[in-house]
C-alpha positions in Angstrom: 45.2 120.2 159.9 48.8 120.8 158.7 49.2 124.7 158.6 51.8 127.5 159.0 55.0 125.5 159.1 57.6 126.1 157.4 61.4 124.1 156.5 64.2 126.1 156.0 64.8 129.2 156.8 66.4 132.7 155.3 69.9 131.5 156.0 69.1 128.0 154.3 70.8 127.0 151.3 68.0 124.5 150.5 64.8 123.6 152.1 62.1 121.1 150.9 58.7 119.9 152.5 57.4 122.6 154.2 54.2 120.7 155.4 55.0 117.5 155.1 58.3 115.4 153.9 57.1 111.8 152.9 59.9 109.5 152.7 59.6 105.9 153.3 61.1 102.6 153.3 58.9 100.7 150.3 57.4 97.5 151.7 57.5 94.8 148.9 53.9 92.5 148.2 54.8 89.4 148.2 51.6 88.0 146.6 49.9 88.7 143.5 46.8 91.1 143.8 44.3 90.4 140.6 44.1 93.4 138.4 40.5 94.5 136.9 42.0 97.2 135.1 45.3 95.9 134.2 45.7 93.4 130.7 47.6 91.2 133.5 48.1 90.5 137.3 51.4 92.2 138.7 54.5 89.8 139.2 55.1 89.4 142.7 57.5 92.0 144.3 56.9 94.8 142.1 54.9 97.3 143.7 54.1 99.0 146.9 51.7 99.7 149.1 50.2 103.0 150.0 52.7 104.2 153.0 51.0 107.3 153.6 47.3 108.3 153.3 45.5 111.6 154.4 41.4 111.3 154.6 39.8 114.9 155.4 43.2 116.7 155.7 43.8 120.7 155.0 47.4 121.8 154.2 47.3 125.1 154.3 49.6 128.2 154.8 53.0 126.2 154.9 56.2 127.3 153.4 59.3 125.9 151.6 62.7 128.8 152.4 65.7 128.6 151.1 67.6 131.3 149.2 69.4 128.8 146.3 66.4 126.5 145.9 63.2 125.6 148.1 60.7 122.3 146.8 57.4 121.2 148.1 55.7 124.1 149.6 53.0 121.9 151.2 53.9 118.2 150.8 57.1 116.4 149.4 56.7 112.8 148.6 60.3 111.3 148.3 61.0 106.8 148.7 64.5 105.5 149.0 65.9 102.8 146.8 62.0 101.9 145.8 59.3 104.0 144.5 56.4 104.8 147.5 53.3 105.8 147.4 51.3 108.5 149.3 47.7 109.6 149.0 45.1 112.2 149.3 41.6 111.4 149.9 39.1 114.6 150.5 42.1 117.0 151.6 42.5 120.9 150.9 46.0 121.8 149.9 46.3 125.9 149.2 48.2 128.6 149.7 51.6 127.4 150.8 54.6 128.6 149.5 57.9 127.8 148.3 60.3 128.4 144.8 58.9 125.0 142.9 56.4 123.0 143.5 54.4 125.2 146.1 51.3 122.8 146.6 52.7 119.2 146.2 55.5 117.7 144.3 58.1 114.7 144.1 60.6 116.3 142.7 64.0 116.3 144.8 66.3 119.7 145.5 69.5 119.8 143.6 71.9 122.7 144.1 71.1 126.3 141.7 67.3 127.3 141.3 66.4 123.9 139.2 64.7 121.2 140.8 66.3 118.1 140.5 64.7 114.3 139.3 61.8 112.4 140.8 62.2 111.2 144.2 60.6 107.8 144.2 57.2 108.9 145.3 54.4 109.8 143.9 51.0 111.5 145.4 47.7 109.7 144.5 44.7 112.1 144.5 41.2 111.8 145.0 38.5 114.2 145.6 40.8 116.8 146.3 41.8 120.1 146.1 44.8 121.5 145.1 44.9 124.7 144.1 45.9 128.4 145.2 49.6 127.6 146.2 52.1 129.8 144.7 55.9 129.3 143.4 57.6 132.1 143.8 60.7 130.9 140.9 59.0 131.1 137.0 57.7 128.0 135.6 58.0 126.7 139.3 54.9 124.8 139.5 52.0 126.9 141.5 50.4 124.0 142.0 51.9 120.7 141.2 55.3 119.4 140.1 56.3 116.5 139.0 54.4 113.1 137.9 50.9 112.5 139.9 47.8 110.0 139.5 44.4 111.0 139.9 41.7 108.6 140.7 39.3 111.3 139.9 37.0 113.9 141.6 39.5 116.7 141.6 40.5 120.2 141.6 44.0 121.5 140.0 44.5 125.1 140.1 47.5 125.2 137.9 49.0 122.3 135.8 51.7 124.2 134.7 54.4 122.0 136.2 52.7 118.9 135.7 54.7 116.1 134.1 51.8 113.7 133.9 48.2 113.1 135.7 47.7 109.4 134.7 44.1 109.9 135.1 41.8 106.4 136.0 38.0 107.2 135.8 36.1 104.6 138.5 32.5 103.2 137.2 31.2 106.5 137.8 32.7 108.3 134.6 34.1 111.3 137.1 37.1 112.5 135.6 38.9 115.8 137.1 38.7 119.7 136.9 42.0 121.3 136.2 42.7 125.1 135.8 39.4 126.9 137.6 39.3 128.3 140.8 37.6 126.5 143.5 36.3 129.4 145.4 37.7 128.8 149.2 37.2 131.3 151.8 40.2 131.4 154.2 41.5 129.4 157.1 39.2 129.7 159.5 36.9 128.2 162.4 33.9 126.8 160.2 33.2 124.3 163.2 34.5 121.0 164.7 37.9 121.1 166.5 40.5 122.3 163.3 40.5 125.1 161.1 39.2 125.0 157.7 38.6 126.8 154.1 34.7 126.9 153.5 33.9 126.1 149.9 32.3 129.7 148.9 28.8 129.7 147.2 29.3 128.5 143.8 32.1 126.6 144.3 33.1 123.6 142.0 33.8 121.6 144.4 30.0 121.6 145.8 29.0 118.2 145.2 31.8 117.6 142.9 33.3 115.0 144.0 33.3 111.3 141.9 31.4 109.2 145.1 32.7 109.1 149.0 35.0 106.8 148.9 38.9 107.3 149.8 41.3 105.6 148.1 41.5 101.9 149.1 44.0 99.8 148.1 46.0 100.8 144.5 49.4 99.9 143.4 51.7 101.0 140.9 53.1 99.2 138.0 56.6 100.8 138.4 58.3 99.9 135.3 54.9 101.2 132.9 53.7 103.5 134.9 50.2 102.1 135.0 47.7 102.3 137.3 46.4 98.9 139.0 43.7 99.1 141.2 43.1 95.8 143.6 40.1 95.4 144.5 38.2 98.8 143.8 35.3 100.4 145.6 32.5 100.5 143.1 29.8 103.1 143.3 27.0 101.5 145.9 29.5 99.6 147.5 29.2 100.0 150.9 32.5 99.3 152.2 32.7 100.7 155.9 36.2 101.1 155.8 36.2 103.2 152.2 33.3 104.9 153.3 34.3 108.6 153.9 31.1 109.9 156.1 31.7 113.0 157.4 34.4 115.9 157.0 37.3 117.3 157.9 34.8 119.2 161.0 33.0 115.6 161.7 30.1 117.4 159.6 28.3 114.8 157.9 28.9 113.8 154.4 27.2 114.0 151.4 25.0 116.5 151.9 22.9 118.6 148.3 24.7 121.6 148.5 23.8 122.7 145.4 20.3 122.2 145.8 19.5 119.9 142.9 18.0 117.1 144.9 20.7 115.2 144.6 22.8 114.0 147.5 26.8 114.2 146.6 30.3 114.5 148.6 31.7 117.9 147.8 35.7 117.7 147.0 38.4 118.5 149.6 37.8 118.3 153.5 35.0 120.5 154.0 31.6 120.0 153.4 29.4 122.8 152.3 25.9 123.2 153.7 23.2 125.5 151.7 21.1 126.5 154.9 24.2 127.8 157.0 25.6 131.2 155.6 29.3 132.0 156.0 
């Protein structure tokens, strides 16, 4: 749980990653990883690996202050001379706060109230939820800003400030929801040892998500921007380490909260049971 920080400050010129800042020294691959979705395998030295992943992680309530310009609300990604990668497997990210980009972005501060260019990093995202995050500057991105990739299963509030969602759909055909509401109830003890936002009856994100699977290892073709996945996690694989089994509470996972019959992960870090009433 990453809630109710905040960078910056009412005095602060600038501010920017009121959650989390995610900058990182790329580290190069010096082999070639075989590409199955790729026309080619990557040249060697090209791309990096995933510095920074979150599995079952709520960022909630965090906040971006500065009076000329304040970026990345809940989580900045940002590399240094390379581009890096972070990731989002089953997380929560609502209602933080900041003047662009008051969810997630990777879009760099510049002086004045416009955000500056792309900071080398950019967020994967699967089975997540971002949504309910505000940006308090117009056109500011509630939700996102900047250049993301899904690997399918989630939730965007607002796509507003959206550059691009490269979106890759796994075996399983699951693509992503953008621009509904995924009903959460407010941070709060739902069980296990953090806080959590419940997924309300009738939520999307009720056995939404693609499979339960976090990401495993993907890499980015830097100079197309195209998606490379090495050695994916196919549906019925049952990779320990990819296997995402429980929640953000240590509540087992998948569990039919919609009733159907049908056994499936719900999207974002908490998952909703039918026979426990909030």
């Amino acid at each position: 749980l990453i809630a109710n920080n905040t960078a910056g400050s009412d005095e602060s010129a600038m501010a920017a990653g009121g959650g989390i800042a995610a900058g990182f020294t790329p580290i190069v691959i010096p082999d070639v990883f075989e590409s199955t979705l790729g026309p080619s395998a990557p040249e060697p030295g090209q791309y990096d690996m995933l510095q920074l992943h979150l599995v079952n992680c709520t960022v909630s309530g965090n906040t971006a202050l500065g009076t000329d310009l304040s970026i990345g609300g809940g989580f900045l990604a940002t590399g240094d001379t390379e581009a890096t990668l972070s990731g989002l497997s089953f997380c929560t990210v609502t209602d933080n706060t900041s003047g662009c980009g008051g969810g997630i972005t990777n879009i760099l501060p510049t002086t004045g109230t416009e955000p500056g260019d792309t900071a080398n990093g950019l967020i994967l995202l699967k089975n997540s939820i971002v949504a309910g995050n505000t940006a308090t500057l117009e056109d500011g991105g509630d939700d996102v800003l900047g250049s993301f990739a899904s690997l399918g299963g989630n939730i965007v509030g607002h796509v507003q400030g959206l550059d691009s969602f490269e979106a890759t759909r796994m075996e399983s055909g699951c693509g992503d929801l953008t621009g509904v509401e995924p009903l959460l109830g407010p941070l709060a003890d739902n069980g296990g040892p953090t806080l959590t936002h419940a997924l309300l009856p009738g939520s999307p994100a009720i056995d939404g998500a693609c499979d339960c699977y976090a990401i495993e290892e993907y890499l980015i073709d830097w100079d197309t921007v195209f998606l490379v996945i090495a050695n994916p996690v196919a549906p019925g694989d049952t990779e320990e380490f990819a296997v995402v089994a429980s929640d953000q509470r240590g509540d087992m996972r998948p569990v039919d909260g919609d009733g159907d019959g049908d056994e499936r992960c719900d999207i974002g870090a908490f998952e909703a049971r039918p026979d426990i009433e909030l």
